[in-house]
Every structure is written in C-alpha cells, then in structure tokens.
N, CA, C and O atoms as CSV, one atom per row, in Angstrom:
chain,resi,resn,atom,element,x,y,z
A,1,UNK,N,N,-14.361,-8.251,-0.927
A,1,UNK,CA,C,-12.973,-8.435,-1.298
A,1,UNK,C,C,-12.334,-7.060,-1.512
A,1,UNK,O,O,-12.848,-6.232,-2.263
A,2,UNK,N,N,-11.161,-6.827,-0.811
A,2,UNK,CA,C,-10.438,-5.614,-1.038
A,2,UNK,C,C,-10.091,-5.304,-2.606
A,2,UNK,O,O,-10.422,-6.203,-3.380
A,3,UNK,N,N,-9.615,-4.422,-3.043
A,3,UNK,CA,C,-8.858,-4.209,-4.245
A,3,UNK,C,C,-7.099,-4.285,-3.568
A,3,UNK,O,O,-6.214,-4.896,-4.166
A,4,UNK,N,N,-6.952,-3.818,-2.736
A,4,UNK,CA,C,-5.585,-3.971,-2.303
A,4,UNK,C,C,-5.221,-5.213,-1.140
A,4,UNK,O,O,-5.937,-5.782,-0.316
A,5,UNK,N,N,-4.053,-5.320,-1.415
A,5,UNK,CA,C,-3.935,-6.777,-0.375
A,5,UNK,C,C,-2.662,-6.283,0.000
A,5,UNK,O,O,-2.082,-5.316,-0.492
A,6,UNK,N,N,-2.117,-7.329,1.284
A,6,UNK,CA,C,-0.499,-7.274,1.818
A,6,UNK,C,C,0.047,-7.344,1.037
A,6,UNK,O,O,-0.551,-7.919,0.128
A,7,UNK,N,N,1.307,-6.955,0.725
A,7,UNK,CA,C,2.448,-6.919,-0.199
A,7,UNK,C,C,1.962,-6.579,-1.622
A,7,UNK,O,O,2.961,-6.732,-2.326
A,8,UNK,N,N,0.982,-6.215,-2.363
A,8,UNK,CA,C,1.092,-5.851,-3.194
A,8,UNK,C,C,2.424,-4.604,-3.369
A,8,UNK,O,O,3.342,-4.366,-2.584
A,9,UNK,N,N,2.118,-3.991,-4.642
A,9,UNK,CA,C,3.005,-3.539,-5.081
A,9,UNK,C,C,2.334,-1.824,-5.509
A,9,UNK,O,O,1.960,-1.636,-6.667
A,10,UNK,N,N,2.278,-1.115,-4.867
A,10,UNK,CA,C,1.309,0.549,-5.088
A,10,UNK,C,C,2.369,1.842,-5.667
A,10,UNK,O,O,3.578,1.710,-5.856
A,11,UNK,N,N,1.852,2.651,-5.807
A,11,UNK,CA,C,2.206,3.270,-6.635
A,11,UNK,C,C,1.669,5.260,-5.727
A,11,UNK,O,O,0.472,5.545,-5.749
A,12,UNK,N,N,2.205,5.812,-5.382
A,12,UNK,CA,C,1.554,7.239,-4.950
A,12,UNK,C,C,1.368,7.983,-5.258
A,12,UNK,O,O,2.271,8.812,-5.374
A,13,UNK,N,N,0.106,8.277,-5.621
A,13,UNK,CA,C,-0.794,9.450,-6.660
A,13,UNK,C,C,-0.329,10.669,-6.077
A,13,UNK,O,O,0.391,11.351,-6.806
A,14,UNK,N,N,-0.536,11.030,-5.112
A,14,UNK,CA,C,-0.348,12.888,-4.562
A,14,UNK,C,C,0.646,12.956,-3.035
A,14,UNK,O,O,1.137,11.975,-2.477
A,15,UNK,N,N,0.701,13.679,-2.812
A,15,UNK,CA,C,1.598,14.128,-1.388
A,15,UNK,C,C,3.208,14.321,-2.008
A,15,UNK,O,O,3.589,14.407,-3.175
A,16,UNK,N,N,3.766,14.341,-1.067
A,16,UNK,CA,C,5.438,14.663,-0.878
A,16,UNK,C,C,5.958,13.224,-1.751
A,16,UNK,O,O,6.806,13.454,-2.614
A,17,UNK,N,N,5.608,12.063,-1.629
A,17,UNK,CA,C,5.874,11.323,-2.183
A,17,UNK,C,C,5.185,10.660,-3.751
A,17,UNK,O,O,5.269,9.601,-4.372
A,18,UNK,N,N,4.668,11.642,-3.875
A,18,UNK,CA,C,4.219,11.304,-5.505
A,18,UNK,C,C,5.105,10.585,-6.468
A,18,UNK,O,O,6.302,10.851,-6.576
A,19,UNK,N,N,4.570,9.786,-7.078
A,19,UNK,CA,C,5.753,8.441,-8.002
A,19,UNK,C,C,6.280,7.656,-7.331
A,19,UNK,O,O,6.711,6.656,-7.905
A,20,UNK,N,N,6.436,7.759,-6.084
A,20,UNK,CA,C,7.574,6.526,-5.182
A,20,UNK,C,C,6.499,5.212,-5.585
A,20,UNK,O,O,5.306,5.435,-5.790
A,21,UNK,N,N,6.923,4.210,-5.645
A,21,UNK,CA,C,6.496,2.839,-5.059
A,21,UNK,C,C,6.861,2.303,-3.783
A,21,UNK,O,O,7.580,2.757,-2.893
A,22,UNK,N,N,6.242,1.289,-3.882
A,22,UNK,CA,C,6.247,0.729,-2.188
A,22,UNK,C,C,5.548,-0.648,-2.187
A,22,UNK,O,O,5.037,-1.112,-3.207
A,23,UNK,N,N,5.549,-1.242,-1.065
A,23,UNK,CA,C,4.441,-2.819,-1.006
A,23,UNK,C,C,4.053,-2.429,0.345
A,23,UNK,O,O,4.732,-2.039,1.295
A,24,UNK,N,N,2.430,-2.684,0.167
A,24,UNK,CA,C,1.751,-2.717,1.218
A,24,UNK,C,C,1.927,-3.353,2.527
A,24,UNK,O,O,1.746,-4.571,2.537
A,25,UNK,N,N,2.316,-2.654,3.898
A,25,UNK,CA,C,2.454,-3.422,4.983
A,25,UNK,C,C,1.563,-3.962,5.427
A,25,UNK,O,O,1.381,-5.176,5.328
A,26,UNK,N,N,0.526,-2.852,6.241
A,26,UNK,CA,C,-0.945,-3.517,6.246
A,26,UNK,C,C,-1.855,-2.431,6.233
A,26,UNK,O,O,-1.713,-1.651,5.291
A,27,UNK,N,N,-2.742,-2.195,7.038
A,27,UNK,CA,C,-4.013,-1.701,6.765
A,27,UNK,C,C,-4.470,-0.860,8.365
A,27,UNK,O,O,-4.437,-1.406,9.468
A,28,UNK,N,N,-4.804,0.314,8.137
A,28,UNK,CA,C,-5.644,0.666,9.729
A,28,UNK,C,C,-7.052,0.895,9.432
A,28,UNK,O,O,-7.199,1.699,8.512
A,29,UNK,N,N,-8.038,0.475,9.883
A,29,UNK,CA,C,-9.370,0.361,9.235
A,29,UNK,C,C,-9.522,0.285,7.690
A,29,UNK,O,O,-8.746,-0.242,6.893
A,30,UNK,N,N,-10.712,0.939,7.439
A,30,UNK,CA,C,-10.613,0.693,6.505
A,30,UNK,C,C,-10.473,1.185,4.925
A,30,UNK,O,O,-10.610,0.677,3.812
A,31,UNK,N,N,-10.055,2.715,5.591
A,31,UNK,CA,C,-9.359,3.602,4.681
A,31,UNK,C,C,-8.631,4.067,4.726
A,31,UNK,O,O,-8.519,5.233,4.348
A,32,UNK,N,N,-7.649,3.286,5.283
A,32,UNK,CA,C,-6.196,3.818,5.216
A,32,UNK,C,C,-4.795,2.758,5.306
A,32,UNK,O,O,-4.819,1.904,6.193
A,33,UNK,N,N,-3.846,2.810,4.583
A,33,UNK,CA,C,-3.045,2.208,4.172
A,33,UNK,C,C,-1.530,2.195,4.561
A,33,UNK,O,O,-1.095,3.313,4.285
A,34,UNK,N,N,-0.438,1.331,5.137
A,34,UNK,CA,C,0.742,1.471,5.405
A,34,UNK,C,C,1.553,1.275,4.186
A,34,UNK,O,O,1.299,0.363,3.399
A,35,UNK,N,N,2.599,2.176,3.996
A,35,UNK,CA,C,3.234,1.939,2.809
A,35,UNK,C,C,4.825,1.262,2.634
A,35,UNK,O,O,5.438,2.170,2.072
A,36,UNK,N,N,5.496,0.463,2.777
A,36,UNK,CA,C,6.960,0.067,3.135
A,36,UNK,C,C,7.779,1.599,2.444
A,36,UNK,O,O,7.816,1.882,1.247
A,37,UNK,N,N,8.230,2.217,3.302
A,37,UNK,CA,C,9.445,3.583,3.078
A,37,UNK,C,C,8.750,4.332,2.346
A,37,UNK,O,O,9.281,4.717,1.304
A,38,UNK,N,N,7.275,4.798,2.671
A,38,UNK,CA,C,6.672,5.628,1.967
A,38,UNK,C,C,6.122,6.622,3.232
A,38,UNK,O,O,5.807,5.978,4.233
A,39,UNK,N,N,5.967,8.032,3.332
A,39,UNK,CA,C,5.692,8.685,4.344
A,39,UNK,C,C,6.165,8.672,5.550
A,39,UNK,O,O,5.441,8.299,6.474
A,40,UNK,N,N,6.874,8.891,5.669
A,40,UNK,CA,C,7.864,7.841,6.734
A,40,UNK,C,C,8.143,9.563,7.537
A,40,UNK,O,O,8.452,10.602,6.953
A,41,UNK,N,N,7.830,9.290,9.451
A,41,UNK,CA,C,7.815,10.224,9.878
A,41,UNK,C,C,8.805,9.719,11.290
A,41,UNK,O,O,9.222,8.596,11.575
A,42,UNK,N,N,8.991,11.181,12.084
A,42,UNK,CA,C,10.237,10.868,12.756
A,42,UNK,C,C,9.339,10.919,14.033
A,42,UNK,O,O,8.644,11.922,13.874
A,43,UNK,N,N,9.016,10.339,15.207
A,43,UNK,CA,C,9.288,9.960,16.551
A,43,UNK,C,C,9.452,10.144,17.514
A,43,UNK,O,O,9.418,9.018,18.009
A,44,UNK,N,N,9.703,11.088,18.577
A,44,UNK,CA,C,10.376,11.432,19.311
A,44,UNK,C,C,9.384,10.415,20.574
A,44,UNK,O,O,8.184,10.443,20.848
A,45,UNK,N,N,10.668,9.476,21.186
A,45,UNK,CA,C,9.524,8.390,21.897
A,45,UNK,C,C,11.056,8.415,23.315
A,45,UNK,O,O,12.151,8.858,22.968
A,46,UNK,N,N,10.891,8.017,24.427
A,46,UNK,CA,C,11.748,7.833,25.340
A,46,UNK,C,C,10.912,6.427,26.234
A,46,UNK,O,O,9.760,6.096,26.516
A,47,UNK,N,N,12.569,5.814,26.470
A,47,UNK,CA,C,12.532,4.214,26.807
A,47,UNK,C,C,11.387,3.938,28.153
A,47,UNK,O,O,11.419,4.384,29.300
A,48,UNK,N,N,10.730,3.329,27.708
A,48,UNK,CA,C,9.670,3.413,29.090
A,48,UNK,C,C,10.434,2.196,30.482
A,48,UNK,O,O,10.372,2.280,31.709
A,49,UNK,N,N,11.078,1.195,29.613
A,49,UNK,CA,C,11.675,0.444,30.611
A,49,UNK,C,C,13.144,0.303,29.683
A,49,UNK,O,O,13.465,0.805,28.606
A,50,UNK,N,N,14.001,-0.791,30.805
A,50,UNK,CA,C,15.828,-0.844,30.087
A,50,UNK,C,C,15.568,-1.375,29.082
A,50,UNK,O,O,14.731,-2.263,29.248
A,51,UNK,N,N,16.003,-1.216,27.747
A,51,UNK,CA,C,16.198,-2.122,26.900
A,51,UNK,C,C,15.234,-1.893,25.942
A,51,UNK,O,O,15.050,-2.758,25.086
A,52,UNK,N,N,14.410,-0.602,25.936
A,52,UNK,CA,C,13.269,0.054,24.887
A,52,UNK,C,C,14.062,0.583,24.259
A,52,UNK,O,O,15.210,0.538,24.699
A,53,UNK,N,N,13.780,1.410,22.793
A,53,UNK,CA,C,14.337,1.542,21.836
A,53,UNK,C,C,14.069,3.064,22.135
A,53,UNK,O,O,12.916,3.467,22.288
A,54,UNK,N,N,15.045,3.814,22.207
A,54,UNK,CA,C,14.463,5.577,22.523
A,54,UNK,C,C,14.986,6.287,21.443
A,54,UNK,O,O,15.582,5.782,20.491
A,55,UNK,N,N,14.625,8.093,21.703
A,55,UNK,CA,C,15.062,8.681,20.898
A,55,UNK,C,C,14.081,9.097,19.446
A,55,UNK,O,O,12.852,9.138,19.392
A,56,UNK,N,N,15.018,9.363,18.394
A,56,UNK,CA,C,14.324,9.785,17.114
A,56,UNK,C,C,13.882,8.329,16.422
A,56,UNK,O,O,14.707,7.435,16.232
A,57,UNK,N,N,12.937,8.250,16.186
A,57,UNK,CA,C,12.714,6.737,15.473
A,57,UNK,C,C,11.448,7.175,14.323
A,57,UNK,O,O,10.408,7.817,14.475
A,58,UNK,N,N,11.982,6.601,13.289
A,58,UNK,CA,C,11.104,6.681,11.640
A,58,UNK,C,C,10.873,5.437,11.990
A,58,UNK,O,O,11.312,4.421,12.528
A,59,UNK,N,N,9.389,6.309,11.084
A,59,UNK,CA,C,8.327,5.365,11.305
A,59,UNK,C,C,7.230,5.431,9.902
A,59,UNK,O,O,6.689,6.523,9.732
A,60,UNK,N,N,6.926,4.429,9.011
A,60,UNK,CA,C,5.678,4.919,8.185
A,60,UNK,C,C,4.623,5.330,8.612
A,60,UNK,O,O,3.990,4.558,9.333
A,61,UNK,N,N,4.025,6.757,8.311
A,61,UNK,CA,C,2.478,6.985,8.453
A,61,UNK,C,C,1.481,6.396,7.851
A,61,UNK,O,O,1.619,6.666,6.657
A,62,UNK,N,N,0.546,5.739,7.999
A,62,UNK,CA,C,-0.513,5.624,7.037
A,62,UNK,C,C,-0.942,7.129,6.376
A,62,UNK,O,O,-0.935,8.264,6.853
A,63,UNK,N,N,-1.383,6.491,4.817
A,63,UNK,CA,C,-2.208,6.907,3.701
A,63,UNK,C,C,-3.083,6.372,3.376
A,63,UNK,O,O,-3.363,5.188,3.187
A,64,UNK,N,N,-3.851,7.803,3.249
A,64,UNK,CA,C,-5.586,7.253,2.729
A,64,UNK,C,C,-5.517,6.685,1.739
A,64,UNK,O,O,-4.749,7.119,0.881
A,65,UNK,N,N,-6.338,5.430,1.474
A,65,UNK,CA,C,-6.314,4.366,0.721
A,65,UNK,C,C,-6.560,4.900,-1.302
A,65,UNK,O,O,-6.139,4.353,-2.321
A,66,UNK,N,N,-7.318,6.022,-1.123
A,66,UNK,CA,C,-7.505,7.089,-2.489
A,66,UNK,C,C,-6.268,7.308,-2.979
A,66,UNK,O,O,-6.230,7.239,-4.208
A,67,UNK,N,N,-4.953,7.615,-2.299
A,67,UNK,CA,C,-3.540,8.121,-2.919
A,67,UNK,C,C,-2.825,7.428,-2.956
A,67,UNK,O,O,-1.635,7.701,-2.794
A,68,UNK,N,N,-3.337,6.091,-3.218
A,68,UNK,CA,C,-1.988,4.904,-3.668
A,68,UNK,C,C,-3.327,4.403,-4.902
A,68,UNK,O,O,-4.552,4.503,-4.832
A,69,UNK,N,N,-2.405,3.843,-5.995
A,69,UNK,CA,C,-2.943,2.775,-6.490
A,69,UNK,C,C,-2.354,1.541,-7.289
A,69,UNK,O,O,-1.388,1.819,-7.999
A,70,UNK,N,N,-2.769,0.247,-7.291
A,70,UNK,CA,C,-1.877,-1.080,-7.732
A,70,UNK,C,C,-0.871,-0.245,-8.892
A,70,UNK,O,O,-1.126,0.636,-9.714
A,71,UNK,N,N,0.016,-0.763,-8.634
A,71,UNK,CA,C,1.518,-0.594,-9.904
A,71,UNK,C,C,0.773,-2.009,-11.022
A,71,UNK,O,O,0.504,-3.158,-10.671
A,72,UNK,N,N,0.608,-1.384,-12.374
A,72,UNK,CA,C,0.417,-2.648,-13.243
A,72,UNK,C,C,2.189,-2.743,-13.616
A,72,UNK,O,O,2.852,-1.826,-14.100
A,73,UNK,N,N,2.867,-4.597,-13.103
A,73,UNK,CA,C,3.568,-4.403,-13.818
A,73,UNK,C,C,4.113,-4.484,-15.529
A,73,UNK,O,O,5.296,-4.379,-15.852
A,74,UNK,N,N,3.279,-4.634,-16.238
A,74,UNK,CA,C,3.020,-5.110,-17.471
A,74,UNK,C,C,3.610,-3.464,-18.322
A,74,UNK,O,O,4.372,-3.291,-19.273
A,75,UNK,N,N,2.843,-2.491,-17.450
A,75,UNK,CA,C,2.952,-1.099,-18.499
A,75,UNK,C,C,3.558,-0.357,-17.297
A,75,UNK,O,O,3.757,0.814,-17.619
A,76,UNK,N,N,3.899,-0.591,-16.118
A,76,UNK,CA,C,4.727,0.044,-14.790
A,76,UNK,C,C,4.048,1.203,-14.777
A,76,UNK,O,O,4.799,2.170,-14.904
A,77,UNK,N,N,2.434,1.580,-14.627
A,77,UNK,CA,C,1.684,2.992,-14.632
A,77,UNK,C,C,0.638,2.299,-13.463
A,77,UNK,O,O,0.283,1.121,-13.418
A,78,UNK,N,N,0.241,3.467,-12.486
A,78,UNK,CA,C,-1.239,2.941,-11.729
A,78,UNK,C,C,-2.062,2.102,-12.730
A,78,UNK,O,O,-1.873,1.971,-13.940
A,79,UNK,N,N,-2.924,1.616,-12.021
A,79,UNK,CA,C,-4.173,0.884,-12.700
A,79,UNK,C,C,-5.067,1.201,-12.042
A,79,UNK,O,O,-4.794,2.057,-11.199
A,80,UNK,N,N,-6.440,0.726,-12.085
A,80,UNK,CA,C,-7.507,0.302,-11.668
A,80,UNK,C,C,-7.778,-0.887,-11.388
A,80,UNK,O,O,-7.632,-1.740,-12.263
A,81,UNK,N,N,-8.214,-1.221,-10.170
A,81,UNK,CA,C,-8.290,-3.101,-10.119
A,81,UNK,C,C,-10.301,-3.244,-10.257
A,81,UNK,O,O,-11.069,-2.372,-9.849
A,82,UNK,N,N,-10.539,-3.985,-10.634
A,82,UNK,CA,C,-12.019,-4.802,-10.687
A,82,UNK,C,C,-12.163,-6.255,-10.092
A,82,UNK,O,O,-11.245,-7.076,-10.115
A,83,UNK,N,N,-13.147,-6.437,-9.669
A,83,UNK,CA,C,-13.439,-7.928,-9.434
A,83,UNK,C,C,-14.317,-8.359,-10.204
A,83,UNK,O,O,-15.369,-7.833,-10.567
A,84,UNK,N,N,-13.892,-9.283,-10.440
A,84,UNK,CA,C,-14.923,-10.479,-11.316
A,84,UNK,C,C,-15.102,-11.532,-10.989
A,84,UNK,O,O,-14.196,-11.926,-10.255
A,85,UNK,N,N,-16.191,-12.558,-11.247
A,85,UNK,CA,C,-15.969,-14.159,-10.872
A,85,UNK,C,C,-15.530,-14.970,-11.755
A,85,UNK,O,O,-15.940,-14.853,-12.910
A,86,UNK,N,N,-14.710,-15.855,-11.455
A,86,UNK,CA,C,-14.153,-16.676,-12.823
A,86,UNK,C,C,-14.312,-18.141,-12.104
A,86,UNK,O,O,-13.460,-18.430,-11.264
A,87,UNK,N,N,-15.440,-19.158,-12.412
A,87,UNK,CA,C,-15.112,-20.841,-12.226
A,87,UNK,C,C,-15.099,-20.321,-10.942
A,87,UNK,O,O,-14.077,-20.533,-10.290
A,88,UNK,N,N,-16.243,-19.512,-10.281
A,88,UNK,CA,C,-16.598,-19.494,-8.821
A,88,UNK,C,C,-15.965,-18.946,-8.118
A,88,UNK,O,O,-16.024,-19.367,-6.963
A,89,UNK,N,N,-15.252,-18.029,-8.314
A,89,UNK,CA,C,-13.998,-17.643,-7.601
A,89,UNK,C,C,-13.892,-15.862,-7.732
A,89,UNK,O,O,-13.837,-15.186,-8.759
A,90,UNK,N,N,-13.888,-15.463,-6.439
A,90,UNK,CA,C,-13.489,-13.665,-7.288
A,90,UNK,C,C,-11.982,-13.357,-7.393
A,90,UNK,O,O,-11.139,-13.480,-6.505
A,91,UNK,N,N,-11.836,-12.975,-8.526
A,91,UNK,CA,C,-10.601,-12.597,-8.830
A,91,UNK,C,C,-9.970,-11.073,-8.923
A,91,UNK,O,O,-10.890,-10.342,-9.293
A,92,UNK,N,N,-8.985,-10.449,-8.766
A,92,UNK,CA,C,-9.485,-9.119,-9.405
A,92,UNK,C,C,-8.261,-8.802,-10.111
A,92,UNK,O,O,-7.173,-9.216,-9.712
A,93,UNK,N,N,-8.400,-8.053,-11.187
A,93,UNK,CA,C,-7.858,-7.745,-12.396
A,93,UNK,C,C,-7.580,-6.098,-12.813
A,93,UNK,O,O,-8.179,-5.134,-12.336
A,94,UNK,N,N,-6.712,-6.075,-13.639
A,94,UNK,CA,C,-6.420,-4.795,-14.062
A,94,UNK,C,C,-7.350,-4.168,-15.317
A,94,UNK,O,O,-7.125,-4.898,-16.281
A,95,UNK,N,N,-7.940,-3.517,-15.554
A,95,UNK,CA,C,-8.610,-2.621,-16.223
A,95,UNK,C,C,-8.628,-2.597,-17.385
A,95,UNK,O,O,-9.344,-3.024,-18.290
A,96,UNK,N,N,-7.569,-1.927,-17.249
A,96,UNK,CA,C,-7.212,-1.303,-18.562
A,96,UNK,C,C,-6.378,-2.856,-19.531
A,96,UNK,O,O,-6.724,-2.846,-20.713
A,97,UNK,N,N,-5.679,-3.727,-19.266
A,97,UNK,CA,C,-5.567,-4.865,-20.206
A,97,UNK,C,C,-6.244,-6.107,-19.922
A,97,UNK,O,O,-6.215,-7.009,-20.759
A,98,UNK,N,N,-7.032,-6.285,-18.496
A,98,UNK,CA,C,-8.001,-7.596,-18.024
A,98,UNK,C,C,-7.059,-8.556,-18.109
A,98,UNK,O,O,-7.198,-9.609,-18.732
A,99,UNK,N,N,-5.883,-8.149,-17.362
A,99,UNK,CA,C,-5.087,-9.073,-16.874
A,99,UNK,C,C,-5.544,-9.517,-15.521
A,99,UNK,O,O,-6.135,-8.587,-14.970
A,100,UNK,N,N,-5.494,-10.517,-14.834
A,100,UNK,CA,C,-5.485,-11.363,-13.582
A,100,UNK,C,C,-4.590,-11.144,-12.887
A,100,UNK,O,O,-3.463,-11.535,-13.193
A,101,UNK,N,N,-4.918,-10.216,-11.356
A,101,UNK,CA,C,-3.761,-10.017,-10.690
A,101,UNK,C,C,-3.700,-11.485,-10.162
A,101,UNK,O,O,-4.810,-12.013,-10.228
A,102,UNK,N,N,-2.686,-12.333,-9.636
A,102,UNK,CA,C,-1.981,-13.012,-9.192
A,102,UNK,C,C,-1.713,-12.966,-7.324
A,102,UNK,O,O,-0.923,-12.234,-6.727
A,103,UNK,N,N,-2.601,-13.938,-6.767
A,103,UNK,CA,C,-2.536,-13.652,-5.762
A,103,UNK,C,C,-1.538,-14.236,-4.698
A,103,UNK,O,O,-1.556,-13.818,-3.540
C-alpha cells in the first residue's frame, strides 16, 4: 500500500517551490510524483499534425516522491503517514495525532 494516493493533498519540502501545496495527479514509477501547479515547466513542442496544440506549453514536472509530504489537515503542517490494520483492513494514518486518513 502506498503512503500517497491520487488526489491527496501534499505539501513541498525543498526546491523552488517549497510550502506550495498541491493534489496529487499521478505517479511515474515508483519514485516519483506529479504535482497539480507544482513545478510546472515550459515546452517548446511544434504541431505534428492540423489541429495539435503548438508552441510554449506548461507542463508539471514530476518530483521525487522524498520532497512532498501528506498536508495533515487538522494542524495544516507535513505529516508522516503509517499503515496499520484495523477489522482487517490497512488503513493509513497520520503520526503524529493517529488520525485515519480518509480514503
């Protein structure tokens, strides 16, 4: 089970964008992370056929999965997530108050 999932809600430890938030788009293997308007780089692409989209085009880069981490919203600071089993089930939770993230 991942610690991060789609749309969560992350938080960016280091780079140019340190403090921004964001929700997870998706994933490129398995250490590295898309961020919604986070790292966001410019393009230079020309229309391969009529009706392609050309020119300067932003785009998110992936980030290594180490420089984001879950937004708790309870205290709005990174967390740490854990898994546990609860009534058969893995769940995973925040750390520092063993709250139940909500899936």
């Amino acid at each position: 089970m991942r610690r991060l999932k789609v749309d969560d809600e992350v938080i960016i430890l280091t780079g140019k964008d340190k403090g921004r938030t964001g929700d997870v788009v998706g994933f490129q293997g398995r250490d590295r992370v898309i961020v919604s308007g986070i790292n966001e780089i410019t393009r230079h692409t020309r229309a391969r056929k009529p009706g392609d989209r050309h020119g300067r085009l932003q785009k998110e880069a992936p980030l290594h999965i180490s420089n984001v981490a879950l937004l708790n919203p309870e205290t709005d600071k990174a967390d740490k997530v854990g898994i546990r089993v609860e009534d058969g089930k893995k769940v995973r939770y925040f750390k520092s108050n063993d709250a139940v993230i909500e899936d």
